[in-house]
C-alpha positions in Angstrom: 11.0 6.4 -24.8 8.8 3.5 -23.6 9.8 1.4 -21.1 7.4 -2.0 -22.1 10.9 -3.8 -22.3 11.7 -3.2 -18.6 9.1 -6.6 -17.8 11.8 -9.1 -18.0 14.3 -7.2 -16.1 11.7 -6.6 -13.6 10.6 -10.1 -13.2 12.6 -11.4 -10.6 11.0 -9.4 -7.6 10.6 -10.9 -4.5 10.7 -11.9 -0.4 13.5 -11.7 1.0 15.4 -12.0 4.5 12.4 -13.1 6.7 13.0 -16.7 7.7 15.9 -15.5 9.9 14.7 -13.2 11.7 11.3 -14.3 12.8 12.2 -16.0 16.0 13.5 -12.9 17.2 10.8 -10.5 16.5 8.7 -8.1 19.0 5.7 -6.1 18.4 2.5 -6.0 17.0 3.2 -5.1 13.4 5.2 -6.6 10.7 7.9 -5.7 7.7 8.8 -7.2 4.4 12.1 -6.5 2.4 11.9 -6.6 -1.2 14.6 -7.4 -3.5 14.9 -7.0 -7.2 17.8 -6.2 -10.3 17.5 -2.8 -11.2 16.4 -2.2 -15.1 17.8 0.2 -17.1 16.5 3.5 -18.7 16.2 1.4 -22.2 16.1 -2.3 -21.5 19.6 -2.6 -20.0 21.0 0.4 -20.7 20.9 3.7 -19.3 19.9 4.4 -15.9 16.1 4.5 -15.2 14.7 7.7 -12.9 12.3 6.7 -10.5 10.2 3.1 -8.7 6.6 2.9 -7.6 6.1 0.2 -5.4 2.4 -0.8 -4.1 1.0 -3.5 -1.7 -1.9 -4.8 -1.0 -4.1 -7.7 0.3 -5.9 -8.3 -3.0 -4.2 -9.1 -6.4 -2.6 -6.4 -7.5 -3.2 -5.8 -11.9 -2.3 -2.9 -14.3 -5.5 -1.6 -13.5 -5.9 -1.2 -9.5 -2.2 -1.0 -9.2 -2.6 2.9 -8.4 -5.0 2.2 -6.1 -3.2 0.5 -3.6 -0.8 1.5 -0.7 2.6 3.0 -1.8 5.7 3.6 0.3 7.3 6.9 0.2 11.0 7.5 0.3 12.1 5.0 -2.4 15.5 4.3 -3.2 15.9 6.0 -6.8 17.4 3.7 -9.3 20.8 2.2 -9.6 22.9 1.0 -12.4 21.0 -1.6 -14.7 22.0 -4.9 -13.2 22.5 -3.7 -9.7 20.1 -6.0 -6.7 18.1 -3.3 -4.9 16.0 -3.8 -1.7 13.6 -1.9 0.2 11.7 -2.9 3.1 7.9 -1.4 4.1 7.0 -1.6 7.5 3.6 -1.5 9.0 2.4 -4.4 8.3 -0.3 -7.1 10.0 1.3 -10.6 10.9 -0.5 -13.2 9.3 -2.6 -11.0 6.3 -1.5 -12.1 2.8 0.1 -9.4 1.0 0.5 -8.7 -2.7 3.7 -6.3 -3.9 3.9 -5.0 -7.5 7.0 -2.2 -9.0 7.2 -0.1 -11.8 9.7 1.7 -12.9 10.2 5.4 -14.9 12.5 6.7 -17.5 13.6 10.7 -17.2 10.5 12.1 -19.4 8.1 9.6 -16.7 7.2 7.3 -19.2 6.1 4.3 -17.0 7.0 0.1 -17.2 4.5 -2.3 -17.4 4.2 -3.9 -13.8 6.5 -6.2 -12.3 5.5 -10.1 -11.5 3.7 -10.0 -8.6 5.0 -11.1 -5.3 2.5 -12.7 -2.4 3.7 -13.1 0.9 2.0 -14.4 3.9 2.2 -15.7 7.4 5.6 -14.5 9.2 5.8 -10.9 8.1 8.9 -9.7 10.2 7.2 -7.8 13.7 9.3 -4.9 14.7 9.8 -3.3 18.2 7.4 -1.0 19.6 9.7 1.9 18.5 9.2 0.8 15.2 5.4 1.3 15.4 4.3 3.5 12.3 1.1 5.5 12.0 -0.4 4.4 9.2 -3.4 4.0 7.4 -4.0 2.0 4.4 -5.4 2.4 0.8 -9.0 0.7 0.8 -9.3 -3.1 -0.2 -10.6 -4.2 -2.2 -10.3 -1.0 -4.5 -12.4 -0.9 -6.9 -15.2 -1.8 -4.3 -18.1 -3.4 -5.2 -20.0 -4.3 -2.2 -17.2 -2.9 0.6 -14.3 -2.3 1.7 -11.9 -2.3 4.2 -8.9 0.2 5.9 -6.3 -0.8 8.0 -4.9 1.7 10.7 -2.5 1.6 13.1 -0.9 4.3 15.7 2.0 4.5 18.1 0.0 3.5 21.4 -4.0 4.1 22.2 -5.3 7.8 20.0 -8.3 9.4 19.2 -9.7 8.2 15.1 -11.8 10.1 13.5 -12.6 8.3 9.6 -15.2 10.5 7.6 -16.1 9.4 4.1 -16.5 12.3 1.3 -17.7 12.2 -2.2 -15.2 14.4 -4.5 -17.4 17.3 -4.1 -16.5 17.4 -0.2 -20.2 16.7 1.1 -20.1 14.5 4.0 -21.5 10.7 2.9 -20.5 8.8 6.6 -18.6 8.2 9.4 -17.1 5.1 9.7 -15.2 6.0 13.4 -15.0 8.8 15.3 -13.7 8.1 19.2 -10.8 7.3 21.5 -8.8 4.1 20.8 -7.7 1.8 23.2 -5.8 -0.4 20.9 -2.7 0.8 18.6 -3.9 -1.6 15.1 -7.6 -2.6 13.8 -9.3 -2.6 10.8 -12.3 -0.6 9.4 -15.2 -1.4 6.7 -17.1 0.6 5.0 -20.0 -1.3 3.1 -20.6 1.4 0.8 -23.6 3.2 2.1 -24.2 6.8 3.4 -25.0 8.0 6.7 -29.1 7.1 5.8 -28.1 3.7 5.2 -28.8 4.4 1.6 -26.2 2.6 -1.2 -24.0 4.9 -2.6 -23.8 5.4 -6.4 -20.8 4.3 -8.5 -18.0 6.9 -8.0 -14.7 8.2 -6.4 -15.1 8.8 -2.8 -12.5 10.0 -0.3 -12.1 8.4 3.0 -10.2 11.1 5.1 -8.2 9.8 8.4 -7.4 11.8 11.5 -5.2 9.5 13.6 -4.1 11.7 16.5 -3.1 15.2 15.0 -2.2 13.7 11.7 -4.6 13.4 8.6 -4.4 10.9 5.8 -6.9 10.5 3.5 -7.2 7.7 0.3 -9.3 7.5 -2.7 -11.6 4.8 -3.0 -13.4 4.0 -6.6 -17.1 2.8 -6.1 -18.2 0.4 -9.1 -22.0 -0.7 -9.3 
């Protein structure tokens, strides 16, 4: 069954809990709860199967929504009707963020995408001990002209970021070297390791932060 009808349900997304908290906050890095009424597996009725929630710091539309950063570990969903919230750390204090959710039926037939919720400026910080490794889907994604990772660790750690086309053959480095900082951002502006412009096409930037490798898919447009 389709689940185009799930839009209205889903409209009502947004921000929540921050104000109260702020004052209070340590850290370098930021969170943001979600809220939102869960849909059902047909319109209202049923019980739908699975979320997919993604963020990012450019718009998020039907057609880069797969691109962007996604959580793991969602809450599956609850009885149509029911207010879920989830909250994704790792976040940078005072980027603009964009969050966007879709929801599945049992046979994975997909929603349309939620409204979308921007939220800005006093992103929740958490303790140190709250300090996720991370490293983000490229923005903007597609790229035209570059674009740009966020990374963050636990304390100071060696990054290594290689850049790969889908064949595996080695197109740049964009860090390699001992970090004395936990958080920063990388560009890449979309050339190889000749300084030549790379051609339209999926690359793969792959991230060793420490002993742990994350790698994302970046779509180059000309």
């Amino acid at each position: 069954m389709r689940l185009n009808r799930l839009w209205p349900v889903l409209a009502g997304m947004f921000v929540f809990g921050l104000g109260a908290t702020v004052a209070h906050a340590q850290g370098t890095t930021g969170s943001v709860t979600l809220l939102w009424t869960a849909p059902g597996d047909d319109s209202l009725t049923g019980t739908a199967t699975r979320y997919d929630i993604r963020y990012s710091l450019f718009p998020i539309t039907e057609e880069n929504f797969a691109y962007c950063s996604g959580p793991t570990a969602l809450p599956r969903p609850a009885f149509p009707g029911t207010t879920q919230q989830f909250t994704i750390y790792g976040l940078f204090p005072g980027l603009r963020y964009y969050f966007a959710l879709k929801t599945a039926d049992e046979r994975l037939n997909w929603s349309k995408m939620s409204n979308v919720v921007a939220f800005s400026g006093n992103t929740v910080s958490v303790s140190p001990e709250g300090f996720r490794l991370s490293f983000s889907a490229p923005a903007p994604n597609p790229a035209r002209s570059s674009t740009t990772f966020q990374w963050a660790a636990p304390g100071a750690t060696r990054l290594e970021v290689t850049i790969f086309d889908v064949q595996g053959r080695y197109v740049a480095f964009l860090a390699d070297g001992d970090q004395p900082q936990n958080e920063g951002l990388l560009t890449w502006n979309l050339r190889d390791y000749k300084g030549g412009t790379v051609p339209t096409g999926v690359y793969l930037a792959r991230a060793r932060i420490g002993e742990t490798v994350i790698t994302r898919r970046v779509l180059v447009q000309r």
